[in-house]
N, C-alpha and C positions, 0 to 999 in steps of 0.2 A: 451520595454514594461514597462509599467508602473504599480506596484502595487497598489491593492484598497487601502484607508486611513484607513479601519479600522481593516486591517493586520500593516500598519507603527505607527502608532499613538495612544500609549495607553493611558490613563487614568492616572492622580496623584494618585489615589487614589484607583487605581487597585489590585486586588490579584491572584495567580495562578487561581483559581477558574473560573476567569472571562475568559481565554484562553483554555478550555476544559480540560478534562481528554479523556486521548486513552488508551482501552486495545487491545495490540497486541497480537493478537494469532500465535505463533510462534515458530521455534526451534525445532530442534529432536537431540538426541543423533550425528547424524553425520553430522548433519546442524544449530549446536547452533550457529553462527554467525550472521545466518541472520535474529536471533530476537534481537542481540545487532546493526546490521546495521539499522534496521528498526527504532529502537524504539531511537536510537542518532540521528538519520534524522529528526525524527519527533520535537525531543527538538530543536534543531539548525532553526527551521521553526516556533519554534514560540510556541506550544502547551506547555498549565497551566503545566499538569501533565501525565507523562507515564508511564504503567505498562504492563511488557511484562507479556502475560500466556505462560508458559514455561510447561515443562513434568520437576516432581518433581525430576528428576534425574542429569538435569544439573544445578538446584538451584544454589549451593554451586559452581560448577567450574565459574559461570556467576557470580557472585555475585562479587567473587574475581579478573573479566578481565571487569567490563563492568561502563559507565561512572557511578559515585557514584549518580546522581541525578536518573535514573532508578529503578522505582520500581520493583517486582516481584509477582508474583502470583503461586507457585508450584502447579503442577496439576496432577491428575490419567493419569497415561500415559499405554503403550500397553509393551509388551516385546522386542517388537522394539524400544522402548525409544522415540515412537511418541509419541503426548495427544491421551487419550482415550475416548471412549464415556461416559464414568465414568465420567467424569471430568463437562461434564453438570451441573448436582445441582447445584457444587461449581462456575464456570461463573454466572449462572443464579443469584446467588446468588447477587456477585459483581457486579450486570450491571446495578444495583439501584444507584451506582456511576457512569457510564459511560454515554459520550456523543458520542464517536466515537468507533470503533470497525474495528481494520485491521486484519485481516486473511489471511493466506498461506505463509509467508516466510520460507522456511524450514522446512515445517509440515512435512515431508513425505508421503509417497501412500498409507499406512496402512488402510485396511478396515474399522479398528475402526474410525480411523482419522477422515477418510473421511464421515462417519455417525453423526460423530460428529460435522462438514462442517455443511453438510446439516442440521440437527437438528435446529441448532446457525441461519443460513442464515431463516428458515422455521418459526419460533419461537419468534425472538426476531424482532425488530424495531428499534432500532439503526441506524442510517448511519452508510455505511460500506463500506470498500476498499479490495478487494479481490483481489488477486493475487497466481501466483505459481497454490501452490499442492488445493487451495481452489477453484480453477479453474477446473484444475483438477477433484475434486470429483462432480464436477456439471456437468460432461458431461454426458448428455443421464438424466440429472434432472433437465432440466430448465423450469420446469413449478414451480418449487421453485421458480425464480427468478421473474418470474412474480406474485406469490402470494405474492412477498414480502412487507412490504408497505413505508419503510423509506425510504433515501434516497440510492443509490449504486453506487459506483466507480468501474468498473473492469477492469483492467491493463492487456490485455495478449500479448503476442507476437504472429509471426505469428505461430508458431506451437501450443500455447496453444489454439488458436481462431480456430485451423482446428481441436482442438479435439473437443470444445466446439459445432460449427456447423455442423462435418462430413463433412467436404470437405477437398481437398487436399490446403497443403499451398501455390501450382502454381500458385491457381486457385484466392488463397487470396492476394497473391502478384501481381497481374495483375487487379485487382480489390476492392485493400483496400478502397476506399474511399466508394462505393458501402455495402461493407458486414458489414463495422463498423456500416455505418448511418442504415443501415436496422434491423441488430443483436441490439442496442441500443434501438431503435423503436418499439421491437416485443417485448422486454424485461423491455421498461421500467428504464433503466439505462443509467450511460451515461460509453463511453467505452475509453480507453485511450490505442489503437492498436500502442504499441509502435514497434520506427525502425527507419530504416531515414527518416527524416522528421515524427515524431509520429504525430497521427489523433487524436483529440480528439474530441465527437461529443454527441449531444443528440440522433439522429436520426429524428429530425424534425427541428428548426429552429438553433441551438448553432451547428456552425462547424468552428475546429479551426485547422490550419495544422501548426505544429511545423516547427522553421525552428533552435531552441538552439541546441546544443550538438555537436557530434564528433566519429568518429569509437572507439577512446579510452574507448569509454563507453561500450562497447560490452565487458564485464568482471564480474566475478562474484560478484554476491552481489547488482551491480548498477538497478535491480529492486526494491529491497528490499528499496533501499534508495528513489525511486519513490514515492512506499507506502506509506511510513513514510510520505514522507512532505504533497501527498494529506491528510491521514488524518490529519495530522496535522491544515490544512486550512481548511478542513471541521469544525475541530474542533473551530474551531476559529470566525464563524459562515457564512463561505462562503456557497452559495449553491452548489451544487456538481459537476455542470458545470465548474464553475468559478474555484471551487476549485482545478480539475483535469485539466484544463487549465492551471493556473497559476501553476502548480506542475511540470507539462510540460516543460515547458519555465524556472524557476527557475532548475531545475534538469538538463537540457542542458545546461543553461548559469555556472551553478558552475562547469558543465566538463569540459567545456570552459575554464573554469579562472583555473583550477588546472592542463587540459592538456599545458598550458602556462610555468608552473614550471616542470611539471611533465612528458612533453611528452605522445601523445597517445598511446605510445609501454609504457610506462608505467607507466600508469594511474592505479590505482584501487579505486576501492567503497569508502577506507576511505577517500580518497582524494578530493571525492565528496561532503561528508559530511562536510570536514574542508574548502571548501571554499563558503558551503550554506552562511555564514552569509555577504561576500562582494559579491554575485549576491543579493541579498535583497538587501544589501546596493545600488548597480547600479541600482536597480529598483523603489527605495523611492523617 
């Protein structure tokens, strides 16, 4: 597959600027890694600038483990060490900066959290890549999703997709192609029902069946590095089709090229990350 030209080919005269800013909403107290997987996914794919919103708590241990070009953004968090609904203003605040906005790596289940999910999805207009626990607090509230007006990526497996629509994951694995393009369609997003062979679809004409990646990838974290790189290519000014298409295929081909060194008994997430920039490279 071939990547668009104006993800390969930038500008003499370019600045960060010109490649988006992403804030990633992410990270709890027992799940900090996978706003530093998300938010190196997303630099290694190309996006100006990142800043993860983190719970004020693991500021300081991230600061000191996480790539130096990552920003942060500390936030009101819960006694669970999720973000809190508190934390609103302060997002709100910073989104006069932002072009993309990725949610749920490691938020955790927290009520507040999860209010605070919703609120961000209900409120703002951003393009957005939702995944995880952000998924999660949308089930039994997806009429948010159709009020929403920007553009939306949502990544779920097949258990996050059986909570989202109330059906069993059987029923989902015997008929993915079906419940993607319909769920997409009712909603208004496009969906990227990862697994073997991941779907990605608008639910009307854009239908794309992955055929990159490898069992290796079934490990923690290698969501999280999904996220990053669609926003990333959102951010970069793909439309959200293309962009969760091409995230697709780039995220399977760099499992590919790292289970090559790495073996799929043992592959992990970082190893996805370090070989995003030679699947780009095979794909320019």
């Amino acid at each position: 597959m071939r990547l668009p030209a104006r993800l390969l080919r930038r500008k003499v005269d370019s600045h960060k600027g010109n490649y988006g800013h992403i804030l990633i909403l992410a990270g709890s107290s027992r799940f900090s890694g996978a706003a530093l997987l998300c938010g190196e996914s997303a630099l290694r794919s190309g996006a100006g600038l990142v800043t993860l919103g983190i719970p004020e708590s693991i500021n300081l241990p991230l600061i000191k483990s996480k790539p130096k070009e990552l920003m942060t953004l500390p936030l009101p968090e819960t006694n669970e060490g999720t973000l809190s609904l508190r934390a609103f203003s302060k997002i709100s605040a910073f989104l006069r900066n932002i072009d993309v906005l990725v949610i749920g790596p490691g938020l955790g289940r927290n009520k507040s959290t999860y209010a605070l999910v919703k609120k961000i999805v209900r409120k703002t207009n951003q393009a957005k890549v939702l995944d995880a626990d952000a998924l999660n607090a949308l089930s039994n509230h997806l009429e948010i999703l159709k009020a929403h007006k920007g553009q939306l990526i949502l990544t779920p497996h097949q258990k996050e997709m059986s909570g989202l629509f109330g059906i069993t994951t059987g029923i989902i694995k015997n008929n993915r192609k079906l419940i993607a393009k319909k769920f997409a369609k009712h909603y208004n997003s496009i969906i990227i029902l990862k697994g073997h062979n991941s779907i990605v679809t608008d639910g009307a004409r854009g239908f794309y069946i992955n055929r990159s990646g490898n069992p290796g990838m079934a490990t923690a974290g290698s969501g999280d590095v999904l996220s990053g790189i669609a926003g990333a290519f959102l951010a970069q000014g793909l439309d959200a089709f293309k962009a969760a298409k091409y995230a697709a295929y780039i995220h399977g081909l760099a499992g590919d090229l790292a289970a090559k060194d790495k073996t799929e008994m043992g592959l992990i997430a970082s190893d996805i990350i370090d070989r995003i920039p030679d699947a780009l490279k095979k794909c320019s």
